[in-house]
C-alpha positions as CSV (number, residue, x, y, z in Angstrom):
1,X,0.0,8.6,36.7
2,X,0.9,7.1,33.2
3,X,0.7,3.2,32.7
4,X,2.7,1.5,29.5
5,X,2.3,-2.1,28.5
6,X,1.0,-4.0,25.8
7,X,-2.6,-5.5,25.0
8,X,-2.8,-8.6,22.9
9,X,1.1,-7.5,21.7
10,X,0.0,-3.5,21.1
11,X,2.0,-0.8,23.1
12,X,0.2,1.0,24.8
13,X,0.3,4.7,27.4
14,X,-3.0,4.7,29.4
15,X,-3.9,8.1,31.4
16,X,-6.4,7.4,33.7
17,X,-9.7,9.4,34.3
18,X,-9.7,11.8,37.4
19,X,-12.2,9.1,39.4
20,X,-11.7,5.7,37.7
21,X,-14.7,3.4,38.2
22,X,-15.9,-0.3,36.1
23,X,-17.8,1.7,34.0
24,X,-15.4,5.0,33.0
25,X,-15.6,5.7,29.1
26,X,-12.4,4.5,26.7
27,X,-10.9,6.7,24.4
28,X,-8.6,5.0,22.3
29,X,-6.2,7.0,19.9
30,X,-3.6,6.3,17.0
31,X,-0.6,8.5,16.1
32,X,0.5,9.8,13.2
33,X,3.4,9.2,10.8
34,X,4.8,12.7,11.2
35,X,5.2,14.0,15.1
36,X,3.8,12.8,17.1
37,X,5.0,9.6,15.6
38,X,4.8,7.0,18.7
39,X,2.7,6.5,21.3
40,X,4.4,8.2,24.3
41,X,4.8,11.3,21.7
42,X,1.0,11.0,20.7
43,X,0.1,10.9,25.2
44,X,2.0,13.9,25.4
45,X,0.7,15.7,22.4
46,X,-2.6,15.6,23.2
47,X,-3.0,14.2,26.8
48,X,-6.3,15.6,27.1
49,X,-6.5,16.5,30.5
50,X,-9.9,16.9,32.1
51,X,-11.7,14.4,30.3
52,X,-12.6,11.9,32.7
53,X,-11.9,9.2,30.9
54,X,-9.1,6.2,30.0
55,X,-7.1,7.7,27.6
56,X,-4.9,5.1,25.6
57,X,-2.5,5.6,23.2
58,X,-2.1,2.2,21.3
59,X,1.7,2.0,19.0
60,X,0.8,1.6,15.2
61,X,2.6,-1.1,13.4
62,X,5.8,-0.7,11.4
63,X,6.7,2.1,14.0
64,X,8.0,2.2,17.6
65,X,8.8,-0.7,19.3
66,X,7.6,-2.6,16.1
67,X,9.6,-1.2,13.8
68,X,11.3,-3.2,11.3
69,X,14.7,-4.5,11.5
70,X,16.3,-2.5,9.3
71,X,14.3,0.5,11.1
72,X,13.4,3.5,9.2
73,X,16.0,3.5,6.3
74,X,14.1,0.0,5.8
75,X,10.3,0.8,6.0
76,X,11.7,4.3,3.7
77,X,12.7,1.1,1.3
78,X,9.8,-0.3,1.2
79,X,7.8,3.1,0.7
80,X,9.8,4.0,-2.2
81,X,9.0,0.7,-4.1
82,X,5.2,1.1,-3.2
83,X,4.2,3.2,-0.4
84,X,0.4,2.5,-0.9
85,X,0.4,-1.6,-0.6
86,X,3.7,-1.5,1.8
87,X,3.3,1.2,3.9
88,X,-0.6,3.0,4.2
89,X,-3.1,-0.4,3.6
90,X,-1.2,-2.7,5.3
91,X,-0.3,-0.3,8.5
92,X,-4.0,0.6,8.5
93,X,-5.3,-2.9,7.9
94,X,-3.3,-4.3,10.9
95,X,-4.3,-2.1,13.6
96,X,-7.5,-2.4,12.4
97,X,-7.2,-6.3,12.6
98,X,-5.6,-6.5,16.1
99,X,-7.9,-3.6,17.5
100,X,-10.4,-6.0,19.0
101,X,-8.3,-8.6,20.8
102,X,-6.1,-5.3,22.4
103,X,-9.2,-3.6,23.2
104,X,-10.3,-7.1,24.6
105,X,-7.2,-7.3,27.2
106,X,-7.2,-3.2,27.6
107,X,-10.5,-3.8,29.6
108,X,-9.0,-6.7,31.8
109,X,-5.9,-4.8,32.7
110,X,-7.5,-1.4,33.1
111,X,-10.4,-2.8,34.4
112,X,-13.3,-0.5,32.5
113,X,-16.2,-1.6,30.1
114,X,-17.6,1.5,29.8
115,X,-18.4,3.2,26.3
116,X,-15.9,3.7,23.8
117,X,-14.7,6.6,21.6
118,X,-11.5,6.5,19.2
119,X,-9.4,8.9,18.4
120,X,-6.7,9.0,15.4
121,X,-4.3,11.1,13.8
122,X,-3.4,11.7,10.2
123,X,-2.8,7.5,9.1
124,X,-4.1,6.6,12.3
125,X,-7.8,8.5,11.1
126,X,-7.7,6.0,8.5
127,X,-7.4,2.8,11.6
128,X,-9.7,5.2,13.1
129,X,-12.3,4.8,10.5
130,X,-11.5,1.3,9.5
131,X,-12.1,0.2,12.9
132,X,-15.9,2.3,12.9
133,X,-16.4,1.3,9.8
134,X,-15.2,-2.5,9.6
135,X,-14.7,-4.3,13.2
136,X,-18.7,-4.5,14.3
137,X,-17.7,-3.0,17.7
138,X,-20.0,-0.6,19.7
139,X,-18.5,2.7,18.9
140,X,-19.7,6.1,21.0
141,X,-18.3,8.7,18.4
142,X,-15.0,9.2,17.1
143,X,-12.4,12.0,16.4
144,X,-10.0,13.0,13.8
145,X,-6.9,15.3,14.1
146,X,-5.1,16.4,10.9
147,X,-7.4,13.3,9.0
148,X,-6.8,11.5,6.4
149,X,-9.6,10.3,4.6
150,X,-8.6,10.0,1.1
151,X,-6.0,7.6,0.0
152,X,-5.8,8.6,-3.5
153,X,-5.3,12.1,-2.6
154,X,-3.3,12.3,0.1
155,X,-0.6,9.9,-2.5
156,X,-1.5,12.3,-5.3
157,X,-0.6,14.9,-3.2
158,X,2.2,14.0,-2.2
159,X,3.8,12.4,-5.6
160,X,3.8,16.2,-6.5
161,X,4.9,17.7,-3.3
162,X,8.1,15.6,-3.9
163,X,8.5,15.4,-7.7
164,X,8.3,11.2,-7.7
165,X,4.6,10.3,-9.2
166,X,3.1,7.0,-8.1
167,X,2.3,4.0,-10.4
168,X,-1.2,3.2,-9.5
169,X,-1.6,-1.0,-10.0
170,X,-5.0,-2.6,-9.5
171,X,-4.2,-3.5,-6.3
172,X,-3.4,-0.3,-4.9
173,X,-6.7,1.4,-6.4
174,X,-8.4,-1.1,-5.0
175,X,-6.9,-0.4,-1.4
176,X,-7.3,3.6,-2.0
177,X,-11.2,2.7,-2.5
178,X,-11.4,0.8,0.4
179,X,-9.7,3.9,2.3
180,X,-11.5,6.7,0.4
181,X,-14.4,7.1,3.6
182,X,-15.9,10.2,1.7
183,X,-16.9,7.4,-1.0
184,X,-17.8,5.4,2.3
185,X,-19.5,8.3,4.2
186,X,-22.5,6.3,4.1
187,X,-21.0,3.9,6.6
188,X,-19.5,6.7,9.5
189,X,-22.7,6.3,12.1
190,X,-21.2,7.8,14.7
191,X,-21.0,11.8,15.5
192,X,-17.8,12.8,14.1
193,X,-15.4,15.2,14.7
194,X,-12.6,16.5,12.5
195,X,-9.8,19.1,13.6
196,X,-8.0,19.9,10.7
197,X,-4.5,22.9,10.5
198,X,-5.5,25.8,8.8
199,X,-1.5,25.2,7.2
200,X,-2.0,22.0,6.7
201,X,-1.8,20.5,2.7
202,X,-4.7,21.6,0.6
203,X,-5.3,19.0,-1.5
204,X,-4.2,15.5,1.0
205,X,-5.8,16.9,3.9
206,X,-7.6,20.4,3.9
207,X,-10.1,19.5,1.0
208,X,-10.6,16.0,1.5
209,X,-12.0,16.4,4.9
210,X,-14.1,19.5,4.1
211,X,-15.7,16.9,1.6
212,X,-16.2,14.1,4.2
213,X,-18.1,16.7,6.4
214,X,-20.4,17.6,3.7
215,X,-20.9,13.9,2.6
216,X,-22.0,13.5,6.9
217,X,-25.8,14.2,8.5
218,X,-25.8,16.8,11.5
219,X,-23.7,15.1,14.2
220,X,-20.7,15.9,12.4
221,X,-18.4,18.9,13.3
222,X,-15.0,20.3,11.3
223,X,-13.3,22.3,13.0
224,X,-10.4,24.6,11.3
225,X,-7.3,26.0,13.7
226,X,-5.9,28.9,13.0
227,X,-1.6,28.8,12.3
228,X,-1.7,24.7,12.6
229,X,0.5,22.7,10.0
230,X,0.2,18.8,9.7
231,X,2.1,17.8,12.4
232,X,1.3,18.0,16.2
233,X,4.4,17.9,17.6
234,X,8.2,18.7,17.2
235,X,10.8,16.5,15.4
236,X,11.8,14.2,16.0
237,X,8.3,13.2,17.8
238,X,9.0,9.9,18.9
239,X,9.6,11.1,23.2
240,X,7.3,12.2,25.2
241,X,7.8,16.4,24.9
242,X,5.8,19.6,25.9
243,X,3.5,20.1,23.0
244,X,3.9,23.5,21.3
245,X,1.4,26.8,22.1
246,X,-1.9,26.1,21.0
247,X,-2.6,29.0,18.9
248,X,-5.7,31.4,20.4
249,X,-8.6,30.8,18.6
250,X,-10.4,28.2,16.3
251,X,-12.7,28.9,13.5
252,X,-16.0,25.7,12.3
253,X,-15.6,25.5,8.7
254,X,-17.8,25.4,5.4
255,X,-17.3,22.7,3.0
256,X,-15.9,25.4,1.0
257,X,-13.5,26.3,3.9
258,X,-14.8,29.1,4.6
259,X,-15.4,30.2,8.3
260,X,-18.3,29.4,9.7
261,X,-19.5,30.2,13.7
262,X,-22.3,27.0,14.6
263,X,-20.3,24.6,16.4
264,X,-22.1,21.6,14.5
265,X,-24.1,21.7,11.0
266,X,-27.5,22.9,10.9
C-alpha cells in the first residue's frame, strides 16, 4: 500500500513497514534533480522493500507539485543567471528549513515516533546533510546515493561539462562553503553511507565523496557499483516506473577509488 499527502505543505509517498507499530523506524529520503526527479519517481526507484520501516519520499522545492509557474523553462531561467544562489542553496536551504515541522505532522498522520534515518539523492544528499548537520534533530544514520557533497565542485564540474563557466560572487562562495561537508566532516556524527556509480562524473561526484569518506571515523562505508551513471532512473523520471536492472555486483572503495573488500573502514 502507498499513501501520498503532504506534511506541514511537503508532498509526500509513504511505504509502510511490513508490521507497522508506534515505534517502527522512519526513513526519510530526497530525490534528485536528474531521474528520479519527484517523489513518486524517487518511491519507485528505490522502494526498498524489506526494510521494515516507514519509507517517505518528501517532494523537494522548486520541483513537482511546487514547481514554479513558468515550470521548468522558468527555474532553467533562473539557473542560467545563477544556478548556485537560485537553484542549489536555496533548494537545499528550504527543505532543510521545513524538514522539522513535516517530520513533525509525518508522525501524527503516520502515527510512528520511532528512530529516524534520512536518505538523499544527488541535491537531495546536500538537504540530507544539512538537516544532520544543522536542524538539532535525533538522527540514527543517514545515507547517500549518487552524493553530492561539494558545491564548488560539482558547479566546477559542470561549467566545463557544458562549456558556460560560472561567475563565483561572495555570496555564492559563501553558500558552496556552507555546502562543502568534506570541509564540514567534522560535524557528520552519524554512521554514514555513500553509494556512488562507478560511471558517474569524476570530478562533481566520484572524487568528492571518496574525500568525505576519508575525512569520516570508522562508521562510514562507500560503496562503488559497478556500470551505474548519475542518475537512478529513466527520463523523464518524474512517474512512478520500474527501475532499471541493478547491475550484479558492488565493489567498497579506497579513498583512491580503488576496490577494496571490508564492508566498513578498518
Amino acid at each position: 500500500m502507498t499513501l501520498t499527502g503532504t506534511a506541514a505543505g511537503v508532498p509526500y509517498v509513504a511505504l509502510p513497514p511490513e508490521t507497522p507499530n508506534a515505534h517502527s523506524p522512519l526513513l526519510v529520503a530526497w530525490h534528485l534533480l536528474d531521474p528520479p526527479r519527484s517523489e513518486e519517481a524517487m518511491a519507485a526507484a528505490l522502494p526498498l522493500h524489506g526494510l521494515n520501516a516507514w519509507r517517505v519520499y518528501l517532494g523537494l522545492p522548486l520541483t513537482g507539485a511546487r514547481s514554479l509557474p513558468g515550470g521548468p523553462d522558468e527555474l532553467m531561467k533562473l539557473v542560467m543567471e545563477d544556478a548556485v544562489l537560485n537553484l542549489f542553496e536555496p533548494l537545499t536551504r528550504q527543505a532543510a528549513e521545513e524538514f522539522p515541522a513535516a517530520l513533525a505532522e509525518l508522525r501524527t498522520q503516520l502515527g510512528t515516533d520511532g528512530p529516524l534515518s534520512l536518505l538523499g539523492g544527488s541535491i537531495g544528499s546536500m538537504t540530507a546533510l544539512r538537516v544532520l548537520t544543522g536542524s538539532g534533530l535525533a538522527i540514527d544514520r543517514v545515507a547517500l546515493v549518487s552524493p553530492a557533497v561539494q558545491l564548488f565542485e560539482l558547479v566546477e564540474a559542470n561549467s566545463r561539462r557544458f562549456g558556460m563557466p560560472y561567475t563565483w560572487s561572495d555570496a555564492s562562495r559563501a553558500a558552496a562553503e556552507r555546502l562543502d561537508f568534506v570541509a564540514r566532516a567534522g560535524e557528520i556524527d552519524r554512521p554514514l553511507l555513500m553509494v556512488v556509480g562507478e560511471e558517474d562524473e569524476k570530478d562533481a561526484f566520484r572524487d568528492p565523496s571518496a574525500r568525505l569518506w576519508a575525512a569520516l571515523p570508522a562508521t562510514a562505508s562507500l560503496v562503488t557499483i559497478p556500470g551505474l551513471g548519475h542518475a537512478l532512473a529513466e527520463e523523464p523520471g518524474l512517474e512512478a516506473a520500474p527501475r532499471p536492472p541493478t547491475p550484479p555486483r558492488s565493489t567498497r572503495s579506497s579513498p583512491t577509488g580503488s576496490p577494496a573488500s571490508p564492508a566498513v573502514r578498518r
